[in-house]
C-alpha positions in Angstrom: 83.8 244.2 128.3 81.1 241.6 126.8 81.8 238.1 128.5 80.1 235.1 127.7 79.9 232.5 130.0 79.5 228.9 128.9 78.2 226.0 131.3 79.0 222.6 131.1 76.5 219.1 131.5 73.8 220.0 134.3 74.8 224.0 134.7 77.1 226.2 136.6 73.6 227.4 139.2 75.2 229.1 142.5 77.6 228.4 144.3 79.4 227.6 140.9 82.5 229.9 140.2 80.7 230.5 136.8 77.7 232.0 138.9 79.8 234.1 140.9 82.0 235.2 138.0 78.6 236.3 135.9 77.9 239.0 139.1 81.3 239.6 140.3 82.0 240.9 136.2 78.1 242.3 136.4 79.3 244.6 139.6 82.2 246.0 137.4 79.8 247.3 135.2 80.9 244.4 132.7 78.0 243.1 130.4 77.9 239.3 131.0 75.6 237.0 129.2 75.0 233.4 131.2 72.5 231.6 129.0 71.1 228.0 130.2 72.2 226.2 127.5 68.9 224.3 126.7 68.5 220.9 128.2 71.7 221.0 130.6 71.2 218.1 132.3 70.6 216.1 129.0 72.7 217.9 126.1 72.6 217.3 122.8 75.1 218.6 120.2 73.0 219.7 117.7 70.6 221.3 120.1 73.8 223.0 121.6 75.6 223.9 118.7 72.6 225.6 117.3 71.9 227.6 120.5 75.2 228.7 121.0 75.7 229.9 117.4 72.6 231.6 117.7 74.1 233.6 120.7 77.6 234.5 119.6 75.9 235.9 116.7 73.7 238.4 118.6 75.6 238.9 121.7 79.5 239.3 119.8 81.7 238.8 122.8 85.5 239.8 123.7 85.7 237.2 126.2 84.3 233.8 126.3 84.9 231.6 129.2 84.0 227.7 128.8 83.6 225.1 131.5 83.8 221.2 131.0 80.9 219.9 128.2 81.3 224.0 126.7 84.8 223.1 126.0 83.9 220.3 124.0 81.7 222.2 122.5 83.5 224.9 121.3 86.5 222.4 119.5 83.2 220.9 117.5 82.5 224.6 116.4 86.4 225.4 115.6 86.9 222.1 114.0 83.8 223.2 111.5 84.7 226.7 111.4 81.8 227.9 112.3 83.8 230.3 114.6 85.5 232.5 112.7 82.9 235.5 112.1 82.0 235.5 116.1 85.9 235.1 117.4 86.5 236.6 120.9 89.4 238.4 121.6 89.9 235.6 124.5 89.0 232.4 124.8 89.1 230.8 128.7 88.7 227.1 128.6 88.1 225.3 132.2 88.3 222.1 132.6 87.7 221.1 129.5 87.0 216.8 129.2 89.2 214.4 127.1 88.2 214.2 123.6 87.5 210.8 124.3 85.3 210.8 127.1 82.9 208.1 127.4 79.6 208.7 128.9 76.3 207.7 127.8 74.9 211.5 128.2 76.8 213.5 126.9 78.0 210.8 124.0 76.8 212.9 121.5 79.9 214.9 121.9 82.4 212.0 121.4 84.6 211.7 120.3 85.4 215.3 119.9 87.7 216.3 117.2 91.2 218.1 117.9 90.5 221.5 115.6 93.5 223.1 114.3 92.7 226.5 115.6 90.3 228.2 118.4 89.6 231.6 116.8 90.5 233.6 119.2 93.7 236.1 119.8 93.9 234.8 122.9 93.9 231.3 124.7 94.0 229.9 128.5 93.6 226.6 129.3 93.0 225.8 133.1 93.1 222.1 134.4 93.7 220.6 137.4 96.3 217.7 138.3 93.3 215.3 139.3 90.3 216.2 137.0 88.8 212.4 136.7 87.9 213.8 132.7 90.8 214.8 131.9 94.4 213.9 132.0 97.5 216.2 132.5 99.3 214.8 129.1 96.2 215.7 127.2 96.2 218.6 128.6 100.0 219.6 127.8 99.4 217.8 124.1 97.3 220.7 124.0 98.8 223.3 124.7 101.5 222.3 122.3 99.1 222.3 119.3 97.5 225.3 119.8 100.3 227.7 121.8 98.1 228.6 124.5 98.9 229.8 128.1 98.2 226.4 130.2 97.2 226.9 133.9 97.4 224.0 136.1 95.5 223.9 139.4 96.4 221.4 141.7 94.3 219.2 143.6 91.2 220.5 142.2 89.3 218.3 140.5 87.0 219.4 137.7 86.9 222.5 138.8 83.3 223.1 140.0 81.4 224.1 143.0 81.7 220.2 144.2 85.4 220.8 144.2 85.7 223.7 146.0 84.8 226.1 143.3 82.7 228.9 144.1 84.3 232.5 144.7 87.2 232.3 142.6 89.8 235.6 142.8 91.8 234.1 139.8 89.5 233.6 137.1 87.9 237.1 137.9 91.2 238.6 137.5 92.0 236.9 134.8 88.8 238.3 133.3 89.4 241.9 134.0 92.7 242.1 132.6 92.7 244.7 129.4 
């Protein structure tokens, strides 16, 4: 297995389920990749889109796993298929923000476009019923375009360390599934 993890704005640093997930799939003898995404705290785009091309190209994972901002991310690079030679054999989207988020950070990522495919085999969504970035009919308008498996978590905000977060069983079994 090659995973690829991808933060969100500001990083998935310990106790982040991200952080955990990178050694819990590095003690299966899994390869994991974990870049900081340069500049997390204040992202930019181009800067991101550049970096992370720049990795799927070299590192060629199976499994890619996105939280919040990397979400975002990845519908800019499927919208301008630029995805297509790298595709993962499954794509795990967490948390991902409304395509119309609106702050003054991360605002060169809005609006976000809605691609028409995610190259890859395989697609997850996970949400929760209260992520303040992201609501539930999005979320289902979602997974209606693109036929994915949608995962709905409740009470658990976005999905991060500040929201209870850290060791998550799920994700890692999700992960390891063959």
């Amino acid at each position: 297995m090659k995973l690829l993890l991808l933060h969100g704005w500001g990083g998935s640093d310990w106790p982040h389920w991200q952080a955990w997930l990178a050694a819990e799939v590095a003690k299966e003898y899994g390869t994991v990749s974990f870049p900081l995404i340069q500049h997390p705290h204040y992202p930019h785009l181009n800067r991101w889109r550049k970096e992370i091309l720049e990795h799927l190209r070299d590192f060629r994972p199976d499994t890619v796993v996105t939280h919040s901002l990397a979400g975002t991310l990845w519908f800019h690079l499927a919208a301008e298929k630029l995805l297509e030679p790298y595709a993962p054999d499954r794509l795990i989207l967490v948390a991902p923000p409304s395509l119309d988020t609106r702050l003054e950070t991360i605002s060169s990522f809005y609006p976000a476009p809605l691609p028409e495919h995610l190259y890859a085999r395989e697609v997850t969504m996970v949400v929760s019923d209260d992520d303040p970035y992201l609501d539930l009919t999005e979320a289902q308008a979602w997974q209606k375009h693109f036929g994915c498996e949608l995962k709905i978590l409740e009470n658990a905000g976005h999905i991060n360390a500040e929201s209870g977060y850290g060791a998550w069983p799920w994700i890692k079994e999700k992960v390891m599934q063959r």
